[in-house]
N, C-alpha and C positions, 0 to 999 in steps of 0.2 A: 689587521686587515689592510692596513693603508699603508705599511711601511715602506712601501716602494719608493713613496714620493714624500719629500717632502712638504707636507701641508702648511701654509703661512696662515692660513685663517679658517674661519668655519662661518658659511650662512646661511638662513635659515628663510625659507617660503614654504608656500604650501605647494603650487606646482609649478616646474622645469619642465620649463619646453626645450629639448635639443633641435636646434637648425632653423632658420628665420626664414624660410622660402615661404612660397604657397601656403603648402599646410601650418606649417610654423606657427604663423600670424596669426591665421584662423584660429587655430590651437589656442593660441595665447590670447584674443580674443572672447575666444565661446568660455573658456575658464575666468576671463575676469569676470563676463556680463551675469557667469553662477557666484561669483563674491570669493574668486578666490585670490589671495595675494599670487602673483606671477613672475616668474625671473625667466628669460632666455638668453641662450647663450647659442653665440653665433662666431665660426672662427675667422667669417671675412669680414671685412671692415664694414660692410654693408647689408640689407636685406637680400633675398636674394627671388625677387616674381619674375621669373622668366616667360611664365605665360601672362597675356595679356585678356587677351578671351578665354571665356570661361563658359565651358559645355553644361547645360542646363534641361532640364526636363518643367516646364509649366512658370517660370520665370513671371513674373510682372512686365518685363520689357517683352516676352512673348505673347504675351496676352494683348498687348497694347497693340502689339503690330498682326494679330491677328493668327499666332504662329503656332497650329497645333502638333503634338506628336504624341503617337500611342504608346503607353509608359512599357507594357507589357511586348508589344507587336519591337520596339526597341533593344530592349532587355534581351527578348528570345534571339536576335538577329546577333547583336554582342556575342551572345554565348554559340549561338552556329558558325561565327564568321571564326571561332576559335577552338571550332568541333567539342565544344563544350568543356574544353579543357582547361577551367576558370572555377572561381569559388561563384556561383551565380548568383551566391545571395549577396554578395558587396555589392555585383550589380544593381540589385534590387535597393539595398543601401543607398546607393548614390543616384539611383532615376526617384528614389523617393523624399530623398534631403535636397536635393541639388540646388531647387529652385529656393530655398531656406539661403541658404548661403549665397546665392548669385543677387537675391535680393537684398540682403544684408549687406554686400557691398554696395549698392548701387545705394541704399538709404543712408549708409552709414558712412563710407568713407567718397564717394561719388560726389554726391546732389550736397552735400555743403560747402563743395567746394566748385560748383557749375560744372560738374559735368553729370553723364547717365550712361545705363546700360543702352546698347541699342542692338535689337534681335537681329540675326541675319537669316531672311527668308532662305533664301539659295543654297541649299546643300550639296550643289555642282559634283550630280550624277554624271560622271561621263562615260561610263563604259558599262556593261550587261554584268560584271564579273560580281559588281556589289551595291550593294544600294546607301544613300543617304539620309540621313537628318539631322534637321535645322538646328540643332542642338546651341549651335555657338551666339556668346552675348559677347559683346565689346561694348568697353570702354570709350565714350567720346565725348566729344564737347560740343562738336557742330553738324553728329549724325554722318561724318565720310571719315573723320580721320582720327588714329588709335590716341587715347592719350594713357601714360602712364600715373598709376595712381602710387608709389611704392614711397616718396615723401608724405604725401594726404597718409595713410595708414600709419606708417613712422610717428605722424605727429600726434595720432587717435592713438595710441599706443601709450604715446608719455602721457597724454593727456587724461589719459585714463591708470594711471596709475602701474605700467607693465616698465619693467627694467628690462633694458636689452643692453647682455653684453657682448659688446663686439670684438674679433679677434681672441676669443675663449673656446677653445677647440676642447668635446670629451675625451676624457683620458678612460676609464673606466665607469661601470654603474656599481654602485652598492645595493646590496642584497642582504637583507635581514630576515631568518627562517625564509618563507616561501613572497616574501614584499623587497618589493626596490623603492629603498628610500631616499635616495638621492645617488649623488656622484661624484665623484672625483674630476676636476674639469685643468686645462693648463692656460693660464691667462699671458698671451703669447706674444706681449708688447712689455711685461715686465717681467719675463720667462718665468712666473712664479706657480705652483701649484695651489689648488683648495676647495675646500670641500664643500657641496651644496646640498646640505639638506630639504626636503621636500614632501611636508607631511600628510599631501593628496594626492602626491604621486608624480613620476617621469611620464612627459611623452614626447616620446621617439620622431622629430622628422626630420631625418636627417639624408634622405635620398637614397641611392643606391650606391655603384661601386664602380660607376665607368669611367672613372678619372683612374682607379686603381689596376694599372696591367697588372702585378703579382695576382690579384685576387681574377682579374678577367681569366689570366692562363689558370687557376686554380678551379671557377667555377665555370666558367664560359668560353671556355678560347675560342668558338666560332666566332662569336664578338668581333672577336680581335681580327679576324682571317673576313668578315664581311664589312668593317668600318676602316674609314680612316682619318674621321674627325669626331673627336666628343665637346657636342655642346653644354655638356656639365661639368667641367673641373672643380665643384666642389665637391663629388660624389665621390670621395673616395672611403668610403663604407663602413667609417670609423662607427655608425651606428649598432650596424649589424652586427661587425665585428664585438663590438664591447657587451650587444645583445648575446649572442653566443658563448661568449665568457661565463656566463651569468645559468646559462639552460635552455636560451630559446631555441626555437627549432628552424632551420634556414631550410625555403621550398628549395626542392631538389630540382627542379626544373628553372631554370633563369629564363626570365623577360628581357625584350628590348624594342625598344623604341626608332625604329631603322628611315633615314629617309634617303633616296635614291638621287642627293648633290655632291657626295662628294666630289671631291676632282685632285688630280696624282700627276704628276707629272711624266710626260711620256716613258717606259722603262722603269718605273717603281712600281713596285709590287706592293701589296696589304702588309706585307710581314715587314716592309719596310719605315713603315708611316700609322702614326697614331697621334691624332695632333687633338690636345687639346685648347678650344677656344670659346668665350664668352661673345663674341663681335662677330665669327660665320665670318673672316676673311677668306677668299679664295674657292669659298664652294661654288659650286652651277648652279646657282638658282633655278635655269629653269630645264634641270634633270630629272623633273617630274612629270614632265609633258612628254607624249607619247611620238617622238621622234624613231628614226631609223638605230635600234639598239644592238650590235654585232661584237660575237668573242673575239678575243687574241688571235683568232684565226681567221676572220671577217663571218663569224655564221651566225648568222637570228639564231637566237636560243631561248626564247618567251613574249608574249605577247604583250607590246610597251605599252599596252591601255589597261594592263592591273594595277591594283595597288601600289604603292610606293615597297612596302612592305613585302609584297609579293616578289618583283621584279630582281628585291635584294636579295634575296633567298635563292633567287633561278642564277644571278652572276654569281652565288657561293659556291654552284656548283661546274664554274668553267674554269679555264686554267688564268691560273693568277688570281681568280676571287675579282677578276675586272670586265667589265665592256667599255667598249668607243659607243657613241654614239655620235650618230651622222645626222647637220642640220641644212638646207637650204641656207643662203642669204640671206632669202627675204622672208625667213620665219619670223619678224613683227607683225608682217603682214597676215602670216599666214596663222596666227599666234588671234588674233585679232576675230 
């Protein structure tokens, strides 16, 4: 089964967690705090929490600041703002766990090291198209400003007995009758292959595939024709992919996560630019505010107080997949 590679060794845990992000951590977390021995493997040098705030439903920091929201009147809204075209019940999943996990960091890797959750009231409603809630907790120290936790967890991590290897990218999963027992992984600092056994089991977080053009023009190519920056370069789908090998079943319908900053240089087109960045050099921050939005031809073509998400969608359908938009000088002011 394994002949492809050559294997230098064989190791053995009870569960693998592929990809150290968000879920990763948690991952390898919730499986140690059940007594299970834990190995993850990670192919960048680092963790990788790209979000800082964390959407929550009934939180202890929300409770504190007085912060209610309706679990169901929530849920229902999710699944209409997406014409119910969603599994509803992860929904339900995550307005039901949420506050489990959002406290869990704030007990656990947070407050022993001085800092806390802190709720944000303001769901900054600004236009009739869609409604808000307070969902979001941050991280902070002094209650105004973000702090990142991603060393504090690293170190809960060793400390708690979790091996994270860094720079070990999957190569394939194994599969035995209808069970994956582990996987095949390439340790990519000693270009060597080997094998990881895992007798509680694989779990998968390894992102999506928007660092992957082949696979974007394979499953997505609007993608491609509506962005021109990806803030995931490590998503290049090696998850999914080695899942598929194996039987899984990949949704026919692709997601994406679109926000209306990019910026292109005058005369470049979508088909010409696909940049991947971790640092967001170069984008218009503030191309989410509802300024004067006009096609390649000067014409309004959608109403700039939608959604970020919405707005991106009405430019895929102008020429070029672009708009200009037009600001006053004194939009600080006018910002304000």
């Amino acid at each position: 089964m394994n002949n492809d590679y050559p294997i230098s060794k064989t190791v053995n845990t009870d569960v693998l967690v592929v990809g150290a992000g968000d879920s990763g951590m948690m991952a390898a977390a919730a499986a140690t705090e059940a007594g299970a021995k834990v190995t993850v493997v990670e192919k960048e040098n680092k963790i990788g929490l790209l979000r800082l705030s964390n959407a929550a439903v009934g939180s202890n920091a929300q409770k504190r600041a007085g912060v209610t929201i309706d679990k169901l009147d929530l849920v229902e809204y999710l699944a209409s703002f997406a014409q119910h075209n969603v599994d509803q019940k992860l929904l339900r999943v995550w307005a039901n766990n949420s506050a489990e996990a959002v406290n869990w960091l704030e007990d656990n890797i947070l407050k022993p090291n001085g800092a806390y959750m802190r709720a944000e009231p303001d769901a900054m409603v600004t236009s009739k198209n869609y409604r808000g809630f307070p969902t979001e907790n941050d991280p902070t120290v002094d209650g105004k400003s973000y702090v990142s936790y991603g060393n504090w967890f690293v170190k809960w991590a060793k400390d708690h007995g979790i091996k994270i290897n860094y720079r070990t990218s999957l190569v394939k999963l194994i599969k035995e009758a209808n069970t994956v027992t582990g996987a095949i992984v390439h340790d990519l600092e000693k270009d060597e292959y080997y094998q990881i056994n895992a007798s509680k089991g694989v779990i998968l977080c390894t992102g999506g595939y928007s660092a992957n053009k082949e696979l974007l023009k394979k499953w997505n190519p609007e993608a491609l024709k509506k962005n021109v920056y990806n803030d995931s370069p490590r998503n290049d789908g090696a998850g999914i992919s080695a899942a598929l090998e194996i039987g899984a079943l990949r949704d026919q319908e692709p997601a994406e996560c679109i926000f209306d900053r990019g910026l292109v240089k005058p005369g470049t087109t979508t088909d010409e630019m696909y940049y991947p960045t971790e640092t967001f050099e170069n984008w218009l921050w503030i191309g989410s505010y509802p300024f004067l939005k006009v096609n390649l031809r000067g014409q309004r073509f959608a109403n700039e107080s939608v959604p970020y998400q919405f707005i991106s969608n009405a430019a895929s359908k102008e020429p070029g997949y672009l708009y200009a938009m037009i600001w006053d000088a004194d939009y600080p002011e006018l910002l304000k």
